[in-house]
Every structure is written in structure tokens, then in C-alpha cells.
N, C-alpha and C positions, 0 to 999 in steps of 0.2 A: 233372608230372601234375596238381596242386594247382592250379597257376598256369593251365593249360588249363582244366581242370573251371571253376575259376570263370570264365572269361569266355566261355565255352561257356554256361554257365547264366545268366550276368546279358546276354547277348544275346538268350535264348530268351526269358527272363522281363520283360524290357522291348518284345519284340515282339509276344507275347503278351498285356499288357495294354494296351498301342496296338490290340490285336484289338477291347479292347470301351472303350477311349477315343472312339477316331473316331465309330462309328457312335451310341454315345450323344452327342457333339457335335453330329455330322450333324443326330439329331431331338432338340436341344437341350434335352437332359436334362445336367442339374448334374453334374459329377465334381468332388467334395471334394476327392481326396486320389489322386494317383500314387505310387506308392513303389516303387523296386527294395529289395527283402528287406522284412520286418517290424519294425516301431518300436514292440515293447512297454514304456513308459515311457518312451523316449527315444529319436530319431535321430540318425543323423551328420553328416545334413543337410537341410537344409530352404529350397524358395525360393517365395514366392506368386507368382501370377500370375494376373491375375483370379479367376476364382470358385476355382482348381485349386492345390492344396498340392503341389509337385514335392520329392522328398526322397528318403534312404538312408537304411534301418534299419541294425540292428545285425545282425539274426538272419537270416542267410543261407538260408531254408527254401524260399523264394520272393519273391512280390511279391502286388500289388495295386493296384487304382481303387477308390475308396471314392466310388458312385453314389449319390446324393441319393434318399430315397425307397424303400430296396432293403434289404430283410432281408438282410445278407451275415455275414462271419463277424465285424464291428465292435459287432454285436449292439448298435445303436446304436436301443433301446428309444423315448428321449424323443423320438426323432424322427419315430416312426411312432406317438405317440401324437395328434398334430396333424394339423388336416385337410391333406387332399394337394395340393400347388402344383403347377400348369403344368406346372414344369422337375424334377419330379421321376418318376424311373423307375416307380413304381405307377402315375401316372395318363396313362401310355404307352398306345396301344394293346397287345393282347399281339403281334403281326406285331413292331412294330417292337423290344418287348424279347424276344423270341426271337433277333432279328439282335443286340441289342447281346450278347445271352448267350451265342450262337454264333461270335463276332467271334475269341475269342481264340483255339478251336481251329483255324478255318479259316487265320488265319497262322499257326501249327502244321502245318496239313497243307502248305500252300501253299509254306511256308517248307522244309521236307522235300524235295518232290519237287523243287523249285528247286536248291537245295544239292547232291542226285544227280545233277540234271543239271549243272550247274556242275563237279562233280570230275570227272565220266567225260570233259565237255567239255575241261577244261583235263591230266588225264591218263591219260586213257584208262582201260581196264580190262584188271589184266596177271593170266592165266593159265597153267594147263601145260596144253597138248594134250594129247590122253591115247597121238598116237602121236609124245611127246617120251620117253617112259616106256618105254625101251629095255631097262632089266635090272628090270623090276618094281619090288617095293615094300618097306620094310624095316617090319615089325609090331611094333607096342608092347603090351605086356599086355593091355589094352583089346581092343588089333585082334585080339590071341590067340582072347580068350575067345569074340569074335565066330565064329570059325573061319578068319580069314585067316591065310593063311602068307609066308615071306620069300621072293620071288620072284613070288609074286601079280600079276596086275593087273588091278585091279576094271573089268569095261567095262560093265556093267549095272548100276543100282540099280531092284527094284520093275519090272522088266521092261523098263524103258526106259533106252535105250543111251546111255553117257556120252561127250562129247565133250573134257571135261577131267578132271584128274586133282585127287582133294585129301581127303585125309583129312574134313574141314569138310562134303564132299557126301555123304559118305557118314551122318554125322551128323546132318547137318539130315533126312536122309529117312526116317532111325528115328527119330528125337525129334517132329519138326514131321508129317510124312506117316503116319507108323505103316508104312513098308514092313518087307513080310513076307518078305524076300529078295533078294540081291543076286549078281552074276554074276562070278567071277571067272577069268580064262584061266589057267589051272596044268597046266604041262609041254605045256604044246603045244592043250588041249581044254580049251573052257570047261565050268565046273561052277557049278551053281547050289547057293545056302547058305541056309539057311532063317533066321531072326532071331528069336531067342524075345521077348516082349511084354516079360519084364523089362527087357530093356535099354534101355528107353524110361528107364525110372525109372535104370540103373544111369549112359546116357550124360549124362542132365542132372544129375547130381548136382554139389556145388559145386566138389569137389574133383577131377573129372575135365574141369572143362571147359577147361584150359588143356590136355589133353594130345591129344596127336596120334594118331589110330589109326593113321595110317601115314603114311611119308614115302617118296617116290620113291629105288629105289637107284641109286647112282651109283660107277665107277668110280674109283678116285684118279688123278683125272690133274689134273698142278699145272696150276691157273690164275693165281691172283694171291697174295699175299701180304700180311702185315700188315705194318705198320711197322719194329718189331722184329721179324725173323723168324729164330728159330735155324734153320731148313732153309733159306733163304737164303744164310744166312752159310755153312753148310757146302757149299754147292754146288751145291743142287738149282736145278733151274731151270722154268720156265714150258715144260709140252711134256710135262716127264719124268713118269711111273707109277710110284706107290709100290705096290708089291707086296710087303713082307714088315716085322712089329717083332720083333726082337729072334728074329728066325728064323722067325716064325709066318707065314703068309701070311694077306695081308689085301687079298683082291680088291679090297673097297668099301669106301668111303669110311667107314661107318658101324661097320665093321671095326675097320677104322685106328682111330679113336676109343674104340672098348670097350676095344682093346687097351692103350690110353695109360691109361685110367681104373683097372683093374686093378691097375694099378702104385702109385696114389694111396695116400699112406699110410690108415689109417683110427686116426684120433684127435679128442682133444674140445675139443684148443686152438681157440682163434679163428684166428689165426694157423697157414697150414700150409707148408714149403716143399715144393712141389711139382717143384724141381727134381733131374731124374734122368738118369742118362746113358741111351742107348736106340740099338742099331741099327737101320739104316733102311737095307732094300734097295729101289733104284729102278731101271726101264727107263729110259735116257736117251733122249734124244729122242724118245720112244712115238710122237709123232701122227707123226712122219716115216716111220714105219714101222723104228724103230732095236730092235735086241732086244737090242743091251749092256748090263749090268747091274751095275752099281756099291753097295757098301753105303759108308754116311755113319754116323760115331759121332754123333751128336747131343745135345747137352745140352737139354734142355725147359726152357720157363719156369718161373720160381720161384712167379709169383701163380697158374699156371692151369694145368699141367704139360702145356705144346704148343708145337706147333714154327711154329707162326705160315706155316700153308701153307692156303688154299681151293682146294678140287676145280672143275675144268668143271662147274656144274650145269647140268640138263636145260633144254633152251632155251623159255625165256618168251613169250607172245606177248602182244602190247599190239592190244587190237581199240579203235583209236583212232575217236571222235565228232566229225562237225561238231555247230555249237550247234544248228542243226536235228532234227538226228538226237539231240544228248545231252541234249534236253529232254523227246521223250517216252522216251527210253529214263530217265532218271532217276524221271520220272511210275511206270515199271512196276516199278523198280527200289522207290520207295519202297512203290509197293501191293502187292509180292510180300513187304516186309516186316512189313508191315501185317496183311497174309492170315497171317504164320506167326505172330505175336503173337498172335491170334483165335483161330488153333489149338495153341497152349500154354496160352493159358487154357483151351480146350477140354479138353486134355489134365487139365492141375491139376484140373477139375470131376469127370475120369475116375477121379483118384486114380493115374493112369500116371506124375504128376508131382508130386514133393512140393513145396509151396509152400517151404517153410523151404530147401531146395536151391537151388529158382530165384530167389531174390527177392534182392534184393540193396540199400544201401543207399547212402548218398554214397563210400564206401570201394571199394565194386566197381562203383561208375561210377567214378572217378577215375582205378581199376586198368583201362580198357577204353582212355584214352590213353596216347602212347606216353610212354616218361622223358625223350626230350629233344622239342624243340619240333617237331612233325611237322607240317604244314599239311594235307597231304593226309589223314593219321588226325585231325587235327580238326575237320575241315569233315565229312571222313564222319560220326564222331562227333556231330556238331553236327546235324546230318541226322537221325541215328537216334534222339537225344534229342529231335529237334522233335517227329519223330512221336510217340514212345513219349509225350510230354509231352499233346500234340494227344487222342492216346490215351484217358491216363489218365484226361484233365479229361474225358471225354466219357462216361467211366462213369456213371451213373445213379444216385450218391450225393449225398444233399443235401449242402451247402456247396461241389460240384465245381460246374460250368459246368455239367455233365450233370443234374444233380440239381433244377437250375434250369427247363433245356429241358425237364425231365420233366415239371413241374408245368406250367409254359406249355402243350405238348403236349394235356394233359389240359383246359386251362382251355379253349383253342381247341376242341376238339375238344365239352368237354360244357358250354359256355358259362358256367360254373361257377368262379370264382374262389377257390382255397381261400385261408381265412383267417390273416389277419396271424397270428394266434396257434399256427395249426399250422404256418407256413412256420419262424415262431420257436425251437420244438420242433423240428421237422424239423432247421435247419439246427445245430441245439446236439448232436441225435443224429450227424447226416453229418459235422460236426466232429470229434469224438470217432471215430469211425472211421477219419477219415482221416489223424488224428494217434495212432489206434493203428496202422495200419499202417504211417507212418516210422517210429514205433517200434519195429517187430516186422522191418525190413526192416531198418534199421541195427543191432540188438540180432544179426541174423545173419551180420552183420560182427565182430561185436565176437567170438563165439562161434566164427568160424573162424579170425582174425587169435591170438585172445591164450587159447585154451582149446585 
């Protein structure tokens, strides 16, 4: 996860300021200094090259181009106490330092949509149908409080009718949308649920966002198995229906599992053996249409107390892209995520969302790739962080890239240049903010991990 985050971020952060290298090249304004991360007192490396200092800091926060001429965050005074040369950023028109200030979000967005299109192109986009979802749905506390039940199957959110199935759809449309209801088919007739506003604030909280409000139920009928499998060894086979532990009947899949848990001892060692003996009634050959029924003594694993068997899940559909087709779907793809980021901050302004819930720091980005090395969760990932990056820098804080455009904006607009001396003050204030907020977002890591 460590080893992804960092090269996930030292690609974003090197493309990002080639956003505003080039085009100050272009209208041959000076660039000092390139650096991936920051070099306060010392970097790790350093190579000149004409006018341009190429290197690696120490401090992994981000990067930088140190533009000749340019109040930036190097607060490099003595320099802007001289009159202004040619090749330096101040005596640019403002057109063209607007493009070089703009430069680095735009490969941020650009970079985005590209990368969406790129993963749907090379693997398509895998879904549940919602008519894959043959014995409804299994609720988690979450989905309880909502009013969902075990059997359920949600075919509306917000009035509008769902074509796939997923715990995640139902949550983006009360968190991001504010839907005020959703439609669920129970015992034959659909029923409409109404959504109270708390649960805006209850589903982004930080500690619910890994859970599922619901997951599709499923039958036990063996599929495949694990490596070591004790229901293997004892005889179960690919085909056969487990329908009963230890005498209990266990239609579902989800069954079978509570029933195994149960059994777990409850103690405070690190260390637990989880192995136990357990009977296990099966239909043999089920899909053949076989009703013989055989019980197996089973021994469970010791590290995880299971019999090493996966059920037929509900069948996946892959809505595969050519590179035509997966470029602008990727485009909508990153501007639908774009649009719900606008409306979380919405929400946070509403007070529907608490900032200290949502906000997260290098610890819960690290925690958003997978544990082992996933191409496909990285490149998405890499996508979601361009944007969110592209994003942030566009906020209208001084020291951001936004902060910058702001004051251009304004200088274009009322012909009016504000002074070295307030952009100086400006960008010492936008600093300070913007390094209270890594503050306040990793300090929220720190505060769920280890408190």
C-alpha cells in the first residue's frame, strides 16, 4: 500500500508541475528550480541543467518549480526587491501567467479523465445486474437502521429505477444526492422507505465507510475452493448444496458463515486456535437436480476456523469499451466524480457533513489501495487522486495554484495589479492554511488509527 501511494503521488506530482514548467518555457520565463518533494535545508539530489535546478527533497508533502520573478511559497524576498528582467514571471503579460498558473491543474484534470478512460478501455467495468439478484439481499446494521430487511431488493433509489445492484449505490445517493427515499421489492410488492437527513452525517462517518449496507444473498452451492481446503478433503465437491452446521439449517451462504463464527472462542490472546470439529449437511450433486443428502464431520482451519469452500456468486457483467468508446466514457466517468466532490463539500458547508469524518490524511489514502500490488485499483486510484489533486490546487487559497488565478482574475479584469507586498502577506496567510489543513487531515488519522 506504501510502495503504491508513493509512486501514485510522485507521478501525479511530477506531472503536475511539467503543467506549469512547459508553458513558462514556452514564454520563456526562468524556472530555477524542479523538485519532486521539498528540500528544506537539504536534498537527495540535485542535477543543473541550463538555467533549471532538477532534484529530490527529503519531505514527501509534494513538489515544486521555483519561477523566476513569482511570489511563491520560497518567499524569496531579495529577489523581488530588484527591478524585473525579461525572463521573469512578473513582467509576463497576465494571459500568459494565468496559462503558466493553470498548467498544473489542467494535467491533473486531463491526466484524470485519461486514466478512466484507459482502465475501462483495457478492463472494462464489472457490475451486478440487479436481475442477477435472485434471493435478495443480506443487511448489515447500517442497512437495518435504514429500514432495509434480509430478503430485500432495492430496485429504486430517489425515484429512479436501478439497473445494478450494490450496497455503494445506495450510499452515494444519501450522502452525495440527499435522496429522500428509496424502493425496495419485499415479499412479492414494492415498498417505498423514507431516509431521515441524519443519515447523511451517520453514512459518511469515518468509521462506517468501509461497511456494507448490504450484500446480495446467495445460496451455498460449492464453487471453487481454496488451496487447502478441509471440505475438500472431506468430500464435498463443486456442484454439492450445503444446507445445514451442526444440525442448524443454513439456506445462505451468509448463514453458513454466522454459524461458523459463533463457534469462535472469545478470548484476549493474540494468538487463537480456531480449529473445531463441525458437521456439515450437503445435497450432492444439487445443480444436477440430485436431492441425496450426506453429512461430513469437518475439522476447520486452525488460523480462520473455515472449511476453505466459495459459494456460485451472482453473475458479474463486464460492460466492456473500445478505446473510442472508453475515452469519453472515462471523461464522464471522471466529471460524475468531480460533480460529487462539489457536492460533499456542499454538504460539509451544510453541516450534513462533518469535516473531521470526511477528511482524511496520507494514512487513509494509502488505506484506499489494495495490500498486494493491484494495477487496476492503482491506476483508478491514480485517476481519483489526479482529480481530487487537480481539485484541491484550484481552490482559491493563496499559496494554491487557485489562489494565484484569483488574483490574475482580478488584475485582468480591473487592470489593477495588486502589490508585491500584499501578494507577500497573501501567500504567508494561504500557506499557513494550507499546511494547517495537512495538519488537521493527518492529525484525523492519527486520532482513529491509535485513540
Amino acid at each position: 500500500m506504501a510502495g503504491q501511494l508513493f509512486l501514485s503521488l510522485s507521478i501525479l506530482i511530477v506531472l503536475h508541475e511539467m503543467g506549469h514548467f512547459f508553458p513558462a518555457k514556452w514564454f520563456n520565463t526562468r524556472v530555477e528550480k524542479f523538485y519532486l518533494f521539498f528540500d528544506p535545508w537539504f536534498e537527495l539530489f540535485k542535477i543543473k541543467r541550463g538555467d533549471t535546478e532538477y532534484g529530490i527533497g527529503w519531505l514527501p508533502l509534494g513538489g515544486y518549480v521555483k519561477i523566476s520573478g513569482m511570489i511563491d511559497e520560497s518567499m524569496d524576498r531579495e529577489q523581488m526587491k530588484l527591478p524585473p528582467q525579461p525572463w521573469e514571471f512578473r513582467s509576463k503579460p497576465a494571459w500568459q501567467r494565468l496559462i503558466i498558473m493553470l498548467g498544473g491543474v489542467t494535467v491533473n484534470f486531463i491526466l484524470g479523465f485519461i486514466l478512466f478512460g484507459l482502465v475501462l478501455w483495457t478492463w472494462g467495468e464489472r457490475y451486478t445486474p440487479i436481475e442477477s439478484v435472485k434471493h435478495g439481499i443480506v443487511v448489515d446494521s447500517l442497512g437495518m437502521d435504514l429500514g432495509l430487511q434480509d430478503g430485500d431488493k432495492v430496485v429504486a433509489i430517489g425515484g429512479k429505477r436501478m439497473d445494478r445492484s450494490g450496497g455503494n449505490l445506495l450510499r452515494r445517493e444519501i450522502i452525495i444526492n440527499g435522496a429522500k427515499d428509496f424502493t425496495v421489492e419485499r415479499g412479492g410488492r414494492e415498498q417505498v422507505i423514507a431516509v431521515n437527513d441524519t443519515f447523511i452525517d451517520v453514512l459518511s462517518r469515518h468509521e462506517n465507510k468501509g461497511m456494507d449496507l448490504y450484500v446480495e444473498r446467495i445460496l451455498f452451492v460449492v464453487d471453487t475452493f481454496s488451496k487447502k481446503s478441509p471440505g475438500r478433503e472431506a468430500g464435498i465437491e463443486k456442484g454439492d448444496r450445503i444446507i445445514a452446521l451442526n444440525g442448524q439449517p443454513t439456506t445462505y451462504f451468509h448463514e453458513f458463515r454466522k454459524g461458523l463464527m459463533k463457534s469462535f472462542p472469545k478470548a484476549e490472546q493474540k494468538e487463537i486456535n480456531y480449529s473445531r470439529q463441525v458437521t456439515v449437511d450437503v445435497i450432492k450433486n444439487f445443480v444436477a437436480g440430485s436431492t441425496d443428502t450426506v453429512s461430513y464431520q469437518i475439522t476447520t482451519t486452525k488460523d480462520r476456523g473455515v472449511i476453505g469452500i466459495y459459494p456460485v456468486f451472482p453473475e458479474m457483467a463486464i460492460q466492456e469499451y473500445s478505446f473510442a468508446e472508453a475515452m469519453p466514457a472515462g471523461y464522464f466517468k471522471g466529471y460524475n466524480f468531480l460533480a460529487d466532490q462539489i457536492k460533499a463539500f456542499g454538504q460539509i458547508f451544510k453541516g450534513k457533513i462533518k469535516a473531521s469524518e470526511s477528511l482524511g490524511g496520507f494514512g487513509s489514502i494509502a488505506g484506499m489501495f489494495d495490500t498486494s500490488w493491484n494495477w487496476y485499483r492503482f491506476w483508478t486510484m491514480t485517476a481519483i487522486l489526479s482529480l481530487i489533486l487537480g481539485f484541491m490546487n484550484l481552490l482559491p487559497i493563496p499559496a494554491l495554484d487557485g489562489g494565484h488565478v484569483m488574483f490574475l482574475l482580478y488584475e485582468v479584469i480591473s487592470g489593477r495589479k495588486p502589490s508585491d507586498k500584499f501578494m507577500e502577506y497573501a501567500t504567508i496567510a494561504g500557506f499557513a492554511i494550507v499546511m494547517g489543513l495537512v495538519l488537521f487531515a493527518n492529525y484525523q488519522d492519527i486520532r482513529r488509527f491509535f485513540f
